[in-house]
C-alpha positions in Angstrom: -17.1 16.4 -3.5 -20.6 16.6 -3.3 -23.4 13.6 -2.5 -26.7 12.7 -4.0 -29.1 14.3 -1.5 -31.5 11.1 -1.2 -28.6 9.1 -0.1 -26.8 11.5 2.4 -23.8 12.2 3.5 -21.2 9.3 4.4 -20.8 8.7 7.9 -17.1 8.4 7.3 -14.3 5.8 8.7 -15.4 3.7 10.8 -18.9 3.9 10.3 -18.5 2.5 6.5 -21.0 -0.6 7.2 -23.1 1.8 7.7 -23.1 4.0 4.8 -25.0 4.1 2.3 -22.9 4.3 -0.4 -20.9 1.1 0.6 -22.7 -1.1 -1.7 -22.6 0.8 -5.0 -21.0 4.1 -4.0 -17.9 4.9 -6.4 -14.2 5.0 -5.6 -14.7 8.8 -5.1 -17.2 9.1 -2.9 -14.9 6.7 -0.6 -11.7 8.5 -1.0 -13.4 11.9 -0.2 -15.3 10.5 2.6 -11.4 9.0 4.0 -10.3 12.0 3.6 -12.3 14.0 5.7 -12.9 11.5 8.5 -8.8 10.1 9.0 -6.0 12.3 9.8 -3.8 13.7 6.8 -0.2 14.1 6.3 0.5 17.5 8.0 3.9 18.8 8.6 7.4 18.6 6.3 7.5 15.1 4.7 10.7 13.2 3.7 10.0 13.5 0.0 11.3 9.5 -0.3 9.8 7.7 2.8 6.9 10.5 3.5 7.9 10.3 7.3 6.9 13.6 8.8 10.7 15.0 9.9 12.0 18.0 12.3 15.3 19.9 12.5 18.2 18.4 10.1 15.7 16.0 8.5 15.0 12.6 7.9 16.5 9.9 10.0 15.6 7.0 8.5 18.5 5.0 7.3 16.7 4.1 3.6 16.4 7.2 2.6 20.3 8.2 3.1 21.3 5.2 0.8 22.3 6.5 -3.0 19.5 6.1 -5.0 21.2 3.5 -7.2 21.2 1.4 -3.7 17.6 2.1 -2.6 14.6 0.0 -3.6 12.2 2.4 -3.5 12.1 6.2 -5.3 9.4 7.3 -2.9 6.3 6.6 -0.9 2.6 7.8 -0.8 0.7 7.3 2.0 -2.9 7.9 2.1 -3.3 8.3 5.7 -1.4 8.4 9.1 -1.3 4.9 11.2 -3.7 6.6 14.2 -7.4 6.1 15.3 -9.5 5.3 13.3 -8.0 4.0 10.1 -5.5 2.2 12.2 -7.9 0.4 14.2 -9.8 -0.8 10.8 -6.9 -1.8 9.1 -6.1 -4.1 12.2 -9.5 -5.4 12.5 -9.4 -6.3 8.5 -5.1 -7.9 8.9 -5.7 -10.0 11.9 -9.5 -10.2 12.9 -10.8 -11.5 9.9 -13.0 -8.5 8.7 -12.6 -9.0 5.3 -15.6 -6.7 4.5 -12.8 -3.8 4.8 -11.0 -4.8 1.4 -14.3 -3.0 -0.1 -13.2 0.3 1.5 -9.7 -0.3 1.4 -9.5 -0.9 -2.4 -11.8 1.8 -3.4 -9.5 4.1 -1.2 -6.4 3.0 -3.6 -8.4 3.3 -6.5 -9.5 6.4 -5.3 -5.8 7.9 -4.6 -4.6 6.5 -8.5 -7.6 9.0 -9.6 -7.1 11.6 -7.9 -3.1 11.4 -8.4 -3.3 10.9 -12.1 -0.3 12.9 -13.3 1.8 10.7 -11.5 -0.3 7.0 -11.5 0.2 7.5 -15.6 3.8 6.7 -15.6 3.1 3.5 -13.8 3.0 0.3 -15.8 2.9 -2.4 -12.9 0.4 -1.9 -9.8 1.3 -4.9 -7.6 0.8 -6.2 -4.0 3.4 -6.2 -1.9 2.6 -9.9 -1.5 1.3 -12.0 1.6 2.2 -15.6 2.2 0.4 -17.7 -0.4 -1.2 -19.2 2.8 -2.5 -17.0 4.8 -5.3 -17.1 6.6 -8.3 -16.4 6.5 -7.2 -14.5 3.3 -4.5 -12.5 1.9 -4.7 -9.0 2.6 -3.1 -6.6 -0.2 -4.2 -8.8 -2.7 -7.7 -8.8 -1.7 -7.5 -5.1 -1.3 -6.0 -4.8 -4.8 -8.3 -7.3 -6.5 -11.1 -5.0 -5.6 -9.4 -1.7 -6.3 -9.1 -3.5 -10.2 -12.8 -4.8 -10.1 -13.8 -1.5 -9.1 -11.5 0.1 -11.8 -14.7 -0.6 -14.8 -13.0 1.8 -17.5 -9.5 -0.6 -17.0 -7.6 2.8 -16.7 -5.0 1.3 -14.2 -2.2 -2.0 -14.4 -3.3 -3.3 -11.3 -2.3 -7.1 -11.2 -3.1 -8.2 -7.4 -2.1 -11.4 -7.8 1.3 -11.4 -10.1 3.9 -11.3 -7.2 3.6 -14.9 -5.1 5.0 -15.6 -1.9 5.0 -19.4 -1.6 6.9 -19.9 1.5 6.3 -18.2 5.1 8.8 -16.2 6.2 9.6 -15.3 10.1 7.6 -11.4 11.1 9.5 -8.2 11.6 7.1 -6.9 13.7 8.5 -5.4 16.9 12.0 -6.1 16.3 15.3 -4.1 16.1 16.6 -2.7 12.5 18.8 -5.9 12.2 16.5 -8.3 12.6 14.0 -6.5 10.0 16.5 -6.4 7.6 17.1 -10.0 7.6 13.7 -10.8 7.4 12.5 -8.6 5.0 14.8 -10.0 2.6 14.1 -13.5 3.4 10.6 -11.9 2.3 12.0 -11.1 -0.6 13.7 -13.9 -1.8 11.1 -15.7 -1.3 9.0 -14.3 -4.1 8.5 -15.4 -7.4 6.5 -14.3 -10.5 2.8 -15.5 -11.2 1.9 -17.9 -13.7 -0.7 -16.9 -16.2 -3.2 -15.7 -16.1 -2.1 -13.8 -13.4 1.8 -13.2 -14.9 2.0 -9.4 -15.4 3.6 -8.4 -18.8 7.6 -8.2 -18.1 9.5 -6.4 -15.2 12.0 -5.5 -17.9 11.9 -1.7 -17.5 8.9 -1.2 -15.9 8.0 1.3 -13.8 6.1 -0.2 -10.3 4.0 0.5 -7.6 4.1 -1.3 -4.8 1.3 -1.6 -2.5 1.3 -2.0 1.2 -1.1 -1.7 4.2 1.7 0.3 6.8 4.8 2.1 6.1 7.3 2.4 8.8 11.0 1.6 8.6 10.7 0.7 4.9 12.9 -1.9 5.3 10.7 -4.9 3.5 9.5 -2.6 1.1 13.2 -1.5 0.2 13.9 -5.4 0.0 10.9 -6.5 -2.2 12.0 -3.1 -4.7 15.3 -3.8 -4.9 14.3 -7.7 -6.0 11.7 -6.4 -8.8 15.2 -3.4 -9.6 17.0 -6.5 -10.3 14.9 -8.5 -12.2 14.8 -5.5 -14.7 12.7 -2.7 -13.0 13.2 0.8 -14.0 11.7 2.3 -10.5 9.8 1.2 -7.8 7.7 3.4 -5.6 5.2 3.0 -2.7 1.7 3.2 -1.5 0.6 2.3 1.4 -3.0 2.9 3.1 -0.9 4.6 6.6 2.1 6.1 7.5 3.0 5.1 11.5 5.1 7.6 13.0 8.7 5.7 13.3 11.1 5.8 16.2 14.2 3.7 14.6 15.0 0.5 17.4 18.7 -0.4 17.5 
């Protein structure tokens, strides 16, 4: 990737209110710039759940489910949960930084482009959704809402807004694999479809990403695919912004 000389080179995550490209700069000037400034996958991935795995493989529980059971295919991530993306993401979830939707949604855009082969067989790009709610905004849907603005040719089905939660629903956060599986499909269930104008065209055999901040169990994201699988979804995969490094709790 190469920059216009008279604007420089991006100072990279997360100096981005900084940059000069922030304003106006296109989704590929962000994506490059993320790419060279957070840490990549390195390693052998778990082709479904993208966790970085040693020895016999990966240990996470989703993945060993028949894939007739699971509610994902597979996960992208774009980064790994450390310093500094991690940081930034926080500062944008719970502090209130919204400014970081800009970034974030021009990183997503970014990843669609440069993954075309596989962002073609999508025909639903939807937010894993926050409670209706939430304040001081809600997260995904921000972030997707400006990968779609951003997206000026219309080249990808991002609806950021067709998947409602309307109800709160207790956090996973921190707790052992039982209690996140009963949450996350108490998250689940709680969802419902969008009126219009936001309504996406029907689930019935579409083919969905799903789009996250963090990936690291999988278990709400498993949940919330194997809801839109039974509604009439032909596949459901994953994208989040990181992958955190998991160590399963009892």
């Amino acid at each position: 990737m190469t920059y216009p000389v008279s604007a420089g080179r991006p100072p990279g995550i997360p100096n981005c209110p900084t940059c000069p490209y922030r304003a106006q700069g296109a989704s590929a000037v962000c994506i490059a710039c993320a790419m060279s400034s957070v840490p990549p996958l390195t390693g052998r991935r778990c082709p479904i759940c993208a966790q970085q795995v040693t020895g016999a493989g990966c240990r996470n529980d989703i993945c060993a489910l028949p894939p007739d059971q699971r509610g994902f295919t597979s996960v992208a991530a774009i980064s790994v949960d450390s310093t500094p993306l991690a940081e930034t993401i926080r500062k944008y979830k719970y502090g209130g930084d919204g400014g970081w939707a800009y970034i974030f949604g021009r990183l997503v855009l970014g990843w669609l482009n440069r993954h075309a082969a596989t962002a073609r067989s999508y025909t639903h790009i939807l937010a894993n959704p926050s409670y209706q709610h939430r304040q001081p905004y809600r997260h995904i849907e921000r972030i997707l809402t400006i990968a779609a603005t951003e997206d000026i040719h219309r080249r990808w089905p991002i609806y950021p807004n067709a998947l409602l939660k309307p109800e709160e629903t207790p956090r996973s956060a921190g707790q052992n694999r039982k209690v996140k599986a009963i949450a996350a499909q108490q998250h689940a269930d709680a969802l419902i479809l969008a009126d219009p104008p936001d309504a996406p065209p029907p689930l019935n055999n579409a083919t969905i990403l799903l789009v996250d901040d963090i990936f690291t169990t999988g278990t709400q994201l498993h949940a919330v695919g194997r809801r839109l699988l039974d509604s009439g979804a032909h596949r459901v995969d994953g994208l989040v912004l990181a992958r955190r490094g998991w160590s399963p709790k009892s």
